[in-house]
Backbone as a printed PyTorch tensor [residue, N CA C, xyz], in Angstrom:
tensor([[[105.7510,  78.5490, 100.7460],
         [105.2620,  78.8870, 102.0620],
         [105.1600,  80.4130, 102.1610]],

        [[104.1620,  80.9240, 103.0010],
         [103.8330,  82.3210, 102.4040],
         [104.5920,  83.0220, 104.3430]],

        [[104.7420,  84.4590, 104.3590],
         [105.1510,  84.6180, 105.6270],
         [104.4470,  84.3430, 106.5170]],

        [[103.2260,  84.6960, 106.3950],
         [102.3010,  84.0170, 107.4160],
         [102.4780,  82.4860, 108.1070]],

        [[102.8260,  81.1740, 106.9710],
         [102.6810,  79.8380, 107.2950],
         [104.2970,  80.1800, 107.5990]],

        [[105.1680,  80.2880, 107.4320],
         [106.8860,  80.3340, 107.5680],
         [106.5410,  80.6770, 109.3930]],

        [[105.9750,  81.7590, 109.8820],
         [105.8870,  82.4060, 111.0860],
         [105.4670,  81.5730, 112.0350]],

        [[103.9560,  81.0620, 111.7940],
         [103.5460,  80.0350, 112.1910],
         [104.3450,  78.7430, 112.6590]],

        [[104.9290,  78.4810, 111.7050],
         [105.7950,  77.1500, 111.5510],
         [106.8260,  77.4300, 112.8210]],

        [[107.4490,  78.6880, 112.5240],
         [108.7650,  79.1020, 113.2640],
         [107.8040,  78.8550, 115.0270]],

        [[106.7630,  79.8320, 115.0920],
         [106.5690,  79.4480, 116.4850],
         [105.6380,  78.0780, 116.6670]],

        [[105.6190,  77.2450, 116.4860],
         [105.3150,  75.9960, 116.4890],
         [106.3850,  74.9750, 117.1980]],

        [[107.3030,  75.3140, 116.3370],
         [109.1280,  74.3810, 116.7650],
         [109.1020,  75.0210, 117.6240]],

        [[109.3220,  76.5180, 117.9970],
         [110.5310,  77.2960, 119.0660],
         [109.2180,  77.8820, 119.8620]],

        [[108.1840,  77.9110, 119.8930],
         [107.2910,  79.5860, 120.4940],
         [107.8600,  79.0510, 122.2440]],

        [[107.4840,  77.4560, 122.6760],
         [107.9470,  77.4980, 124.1690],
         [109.0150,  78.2680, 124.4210]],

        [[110.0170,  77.7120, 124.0490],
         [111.3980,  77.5730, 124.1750],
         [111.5940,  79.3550, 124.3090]],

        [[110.9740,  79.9760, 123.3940],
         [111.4580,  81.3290, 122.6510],
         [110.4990,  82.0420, 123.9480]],

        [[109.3820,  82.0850, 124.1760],
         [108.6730,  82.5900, 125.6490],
         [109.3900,  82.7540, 126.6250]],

        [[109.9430,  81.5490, 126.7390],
         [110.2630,  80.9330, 128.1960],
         [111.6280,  81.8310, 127.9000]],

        [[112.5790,  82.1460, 127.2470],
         [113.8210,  83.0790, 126.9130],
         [113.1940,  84.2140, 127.2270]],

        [[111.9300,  85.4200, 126.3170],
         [111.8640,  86.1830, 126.6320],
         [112.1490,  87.0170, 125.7150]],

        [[111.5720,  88.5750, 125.2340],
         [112.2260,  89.5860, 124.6680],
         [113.6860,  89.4110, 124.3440]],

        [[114.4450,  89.8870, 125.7030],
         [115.6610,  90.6480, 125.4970],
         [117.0370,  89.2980, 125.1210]],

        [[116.2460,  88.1730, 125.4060],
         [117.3660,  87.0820, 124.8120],
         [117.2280,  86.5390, 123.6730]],

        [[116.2020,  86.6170, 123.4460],
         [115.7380,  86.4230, 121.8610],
         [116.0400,  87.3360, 121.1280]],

        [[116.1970,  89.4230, 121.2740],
         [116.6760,  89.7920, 120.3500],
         [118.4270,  89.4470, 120.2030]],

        [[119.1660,  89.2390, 121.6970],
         [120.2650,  88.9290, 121.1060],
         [120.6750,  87.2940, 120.4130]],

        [[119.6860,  87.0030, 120.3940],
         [120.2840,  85.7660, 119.5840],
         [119.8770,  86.7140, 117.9310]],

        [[118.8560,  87.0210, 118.1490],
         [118.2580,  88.0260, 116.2920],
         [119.7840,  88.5110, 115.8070]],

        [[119.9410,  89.3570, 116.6170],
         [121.0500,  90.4170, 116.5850],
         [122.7680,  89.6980, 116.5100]],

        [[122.7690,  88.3660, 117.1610],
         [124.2270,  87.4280, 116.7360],
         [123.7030,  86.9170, 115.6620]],

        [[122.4260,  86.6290, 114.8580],
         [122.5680,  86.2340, 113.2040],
         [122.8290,  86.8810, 112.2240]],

        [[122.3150,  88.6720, 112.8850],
         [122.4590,  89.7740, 111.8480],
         [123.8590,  89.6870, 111.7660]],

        [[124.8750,  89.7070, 112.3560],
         [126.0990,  89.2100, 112.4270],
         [126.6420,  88.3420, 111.6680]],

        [[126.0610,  87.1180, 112.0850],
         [126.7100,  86.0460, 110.8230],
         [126.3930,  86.1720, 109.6290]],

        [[124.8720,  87.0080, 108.9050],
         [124.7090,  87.1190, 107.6300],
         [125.5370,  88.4320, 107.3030]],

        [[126.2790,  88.8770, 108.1830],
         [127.2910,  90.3150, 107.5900],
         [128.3330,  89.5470, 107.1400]],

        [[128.6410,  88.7390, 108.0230],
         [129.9480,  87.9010, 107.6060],
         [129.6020,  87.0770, 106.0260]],

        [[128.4160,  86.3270, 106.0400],
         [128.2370,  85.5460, 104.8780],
         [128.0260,  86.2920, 103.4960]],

        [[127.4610,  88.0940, 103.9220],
         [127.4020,  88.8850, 102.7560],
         [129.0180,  89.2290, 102.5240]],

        [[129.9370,  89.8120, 103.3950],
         [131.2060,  89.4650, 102.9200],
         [132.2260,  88.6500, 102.2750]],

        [[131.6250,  87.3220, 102.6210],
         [132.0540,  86.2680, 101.7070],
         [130.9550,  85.8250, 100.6460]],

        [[130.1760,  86.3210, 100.3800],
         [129.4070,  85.9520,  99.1020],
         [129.1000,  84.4140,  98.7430]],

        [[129.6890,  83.5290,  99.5800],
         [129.4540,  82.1580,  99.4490],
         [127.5520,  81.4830,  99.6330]],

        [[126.7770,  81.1200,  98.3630],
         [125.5160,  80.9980,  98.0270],
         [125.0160,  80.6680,  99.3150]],

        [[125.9500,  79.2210,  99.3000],
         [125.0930,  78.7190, 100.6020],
         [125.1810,  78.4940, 101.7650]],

        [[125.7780,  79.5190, 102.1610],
         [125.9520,  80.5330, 103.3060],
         [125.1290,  81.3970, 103.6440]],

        [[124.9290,  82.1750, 102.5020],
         [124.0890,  83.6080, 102.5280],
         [122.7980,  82.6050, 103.0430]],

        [[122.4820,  81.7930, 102.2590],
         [120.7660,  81.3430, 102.3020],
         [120.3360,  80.8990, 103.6950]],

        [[121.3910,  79.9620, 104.1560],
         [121.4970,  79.6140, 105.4650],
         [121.5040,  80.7550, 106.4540]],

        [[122.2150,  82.0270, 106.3300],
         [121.9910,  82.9050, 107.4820],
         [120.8470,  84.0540, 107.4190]],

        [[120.5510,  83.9100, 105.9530],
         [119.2750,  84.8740, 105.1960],
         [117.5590,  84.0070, 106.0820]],

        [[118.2880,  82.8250, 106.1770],
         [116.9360,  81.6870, 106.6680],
         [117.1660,  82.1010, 108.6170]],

        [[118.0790,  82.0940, 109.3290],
         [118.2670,  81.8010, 110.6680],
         [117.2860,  83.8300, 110.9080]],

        [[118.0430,  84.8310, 110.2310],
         [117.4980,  86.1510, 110.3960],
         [116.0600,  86.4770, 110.3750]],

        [[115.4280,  85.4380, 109.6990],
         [113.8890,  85.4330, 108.9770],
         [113.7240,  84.8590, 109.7340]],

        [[113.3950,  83.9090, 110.9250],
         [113.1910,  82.7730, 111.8190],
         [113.4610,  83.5490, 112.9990]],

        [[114.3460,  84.2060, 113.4220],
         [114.8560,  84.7680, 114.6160],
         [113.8400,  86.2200, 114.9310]],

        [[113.5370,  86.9650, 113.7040],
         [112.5720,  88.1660, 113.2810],
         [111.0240,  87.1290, 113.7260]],

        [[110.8350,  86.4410, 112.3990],
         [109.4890,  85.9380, 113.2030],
         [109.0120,  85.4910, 114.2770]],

        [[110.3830,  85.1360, 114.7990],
         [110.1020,  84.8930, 116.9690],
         [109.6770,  85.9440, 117.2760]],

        [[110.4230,  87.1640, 117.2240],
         [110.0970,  88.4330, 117.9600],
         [109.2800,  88.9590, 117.7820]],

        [[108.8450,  89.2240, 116.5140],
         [107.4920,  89.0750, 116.1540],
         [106.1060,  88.7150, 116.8120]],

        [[106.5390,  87.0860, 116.8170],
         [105.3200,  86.2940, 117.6400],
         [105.4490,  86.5320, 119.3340]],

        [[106.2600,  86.9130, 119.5780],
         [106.4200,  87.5700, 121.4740],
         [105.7950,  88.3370, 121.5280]],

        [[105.6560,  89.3240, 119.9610],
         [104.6830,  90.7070, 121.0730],
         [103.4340,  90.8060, 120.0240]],

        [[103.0190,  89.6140, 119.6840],
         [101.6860,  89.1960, 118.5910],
         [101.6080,  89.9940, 117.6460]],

        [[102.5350,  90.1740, 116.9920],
         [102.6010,  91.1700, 115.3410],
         [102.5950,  89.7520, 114.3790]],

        [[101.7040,  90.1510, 113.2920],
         [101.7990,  89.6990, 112.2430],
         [102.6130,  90.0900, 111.5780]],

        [[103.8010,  89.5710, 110.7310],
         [104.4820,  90.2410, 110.0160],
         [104.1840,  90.1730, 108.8980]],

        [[103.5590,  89.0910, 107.9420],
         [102.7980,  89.5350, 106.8610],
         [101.6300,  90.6540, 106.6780]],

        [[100.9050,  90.6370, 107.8880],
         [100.2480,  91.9290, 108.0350],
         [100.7560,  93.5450, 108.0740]],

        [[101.5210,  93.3940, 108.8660],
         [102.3200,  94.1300, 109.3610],
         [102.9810,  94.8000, 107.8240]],

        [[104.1150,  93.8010, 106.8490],
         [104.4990,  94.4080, 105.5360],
         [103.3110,  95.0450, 105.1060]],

        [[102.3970,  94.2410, 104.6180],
         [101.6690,  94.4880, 103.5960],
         [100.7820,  96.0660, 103.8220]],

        [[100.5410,  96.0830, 105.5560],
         [ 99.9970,  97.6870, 105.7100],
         [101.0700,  98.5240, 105.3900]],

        [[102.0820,  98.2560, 105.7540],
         [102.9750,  99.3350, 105.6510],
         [103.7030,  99.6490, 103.9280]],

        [[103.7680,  99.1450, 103.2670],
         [104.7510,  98.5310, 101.8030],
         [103.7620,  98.3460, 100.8730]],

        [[102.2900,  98.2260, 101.0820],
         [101.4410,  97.4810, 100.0190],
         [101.2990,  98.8380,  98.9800]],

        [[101.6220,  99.8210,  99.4680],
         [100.7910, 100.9780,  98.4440],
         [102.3170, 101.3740,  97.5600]],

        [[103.5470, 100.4940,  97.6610],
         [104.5610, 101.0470,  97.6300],
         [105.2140, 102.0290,  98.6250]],

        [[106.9350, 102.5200,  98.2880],
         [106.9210, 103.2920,  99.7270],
         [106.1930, 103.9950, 100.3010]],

        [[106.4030, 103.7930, 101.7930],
         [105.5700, 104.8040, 102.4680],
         [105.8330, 106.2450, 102.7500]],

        [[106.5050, 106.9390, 102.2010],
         [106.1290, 107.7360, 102.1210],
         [106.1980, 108.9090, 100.7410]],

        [[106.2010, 108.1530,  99.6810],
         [105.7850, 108.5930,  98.3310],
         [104.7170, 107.9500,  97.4520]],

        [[104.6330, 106.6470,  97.9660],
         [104.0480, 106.0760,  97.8930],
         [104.0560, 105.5480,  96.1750]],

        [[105.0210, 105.4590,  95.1420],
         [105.6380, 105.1360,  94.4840],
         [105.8770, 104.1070,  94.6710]],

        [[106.1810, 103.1530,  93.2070],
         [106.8580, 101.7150,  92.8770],
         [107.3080, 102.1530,  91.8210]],

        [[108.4690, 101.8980,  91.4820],
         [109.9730, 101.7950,  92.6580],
         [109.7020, 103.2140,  93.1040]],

        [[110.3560, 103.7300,  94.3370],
         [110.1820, 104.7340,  94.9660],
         [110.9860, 105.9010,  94.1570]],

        [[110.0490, 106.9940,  94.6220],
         [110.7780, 108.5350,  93.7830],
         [111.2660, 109.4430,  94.9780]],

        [[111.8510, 109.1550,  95.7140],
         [112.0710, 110.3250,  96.9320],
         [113.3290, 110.4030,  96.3470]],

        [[113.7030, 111.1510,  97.0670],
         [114.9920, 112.5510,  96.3180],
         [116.0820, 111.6660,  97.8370]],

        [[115.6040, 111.5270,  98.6840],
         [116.8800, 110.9380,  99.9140],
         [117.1840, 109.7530,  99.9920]],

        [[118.0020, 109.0410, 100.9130],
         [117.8170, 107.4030, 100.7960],
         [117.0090, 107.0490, 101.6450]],

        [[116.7030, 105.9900, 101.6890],
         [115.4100, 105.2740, 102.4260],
         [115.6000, 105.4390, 104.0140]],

        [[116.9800, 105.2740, 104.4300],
         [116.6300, 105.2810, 105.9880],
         [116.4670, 106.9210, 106.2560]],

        [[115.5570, 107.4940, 105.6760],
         [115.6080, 108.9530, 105.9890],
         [113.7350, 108.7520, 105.6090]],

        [[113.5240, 108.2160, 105.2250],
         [111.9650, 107.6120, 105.2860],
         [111.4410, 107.5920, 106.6600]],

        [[112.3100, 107.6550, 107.4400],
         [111.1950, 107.7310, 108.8600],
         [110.7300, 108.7040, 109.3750]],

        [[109.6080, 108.9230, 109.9950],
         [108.9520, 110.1030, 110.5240],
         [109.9610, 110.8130, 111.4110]],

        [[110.0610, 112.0470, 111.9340],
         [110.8840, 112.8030, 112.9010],
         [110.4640, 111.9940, 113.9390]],

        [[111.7270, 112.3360, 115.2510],
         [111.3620, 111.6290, 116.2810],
         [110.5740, 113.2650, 117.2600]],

        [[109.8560, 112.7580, 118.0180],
         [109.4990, 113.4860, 118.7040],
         [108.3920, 113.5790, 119.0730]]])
């Protein structure tokens, strides 16, 4: 299943349900899975991880579909040329990645 059909799928089952919640309750349900997959990366248990690696990917593609982003689109503009901003595979920047973002301002 490619992200596109996974996304789809996800708002198919949930898109009412997930509308009718809204933005700001839907990211905290996102945000209590990022949670449980911290816990399941701490315990390293397989099928655990997969199970909360699956609820994070499902919970992302809701939010996603609330404010009509493609997220396969969405990667592929941003990631397709390699990083963005060396634009390298594997990346050559001299910092770590969360320093990849533009200044704020």
């Amino acid at each position: 299943m490619s992200i596109r059909e996974f996304q789809d799928r996800i708002e198919a089952i949930y898109g009412a349900k997930d509308a009718a919640r809204g933005t700001a309750g839907t990211f905290m349900w996102f945000t209590e899975e990022v949670g449980e997959l911290s816990r399941a990366l701490r315990r390293g248990r397989r099928r655990e991880l997969e199970a909360e690696f699956a609820d994070v990917l499902a919970w992302l593609a809701t939010l996603a579909s609330l404010h009509g982003v493609d997220l396969a689109g969405a990667a592929a503009r941003k990631y397709g040329a390699g990083c963005p901003r060396c634009h390298a595979t594997p990346c050559a920047c001299d910092e770590p990645v969360a320093l990849h973002r533009p200044p704020a301002g």
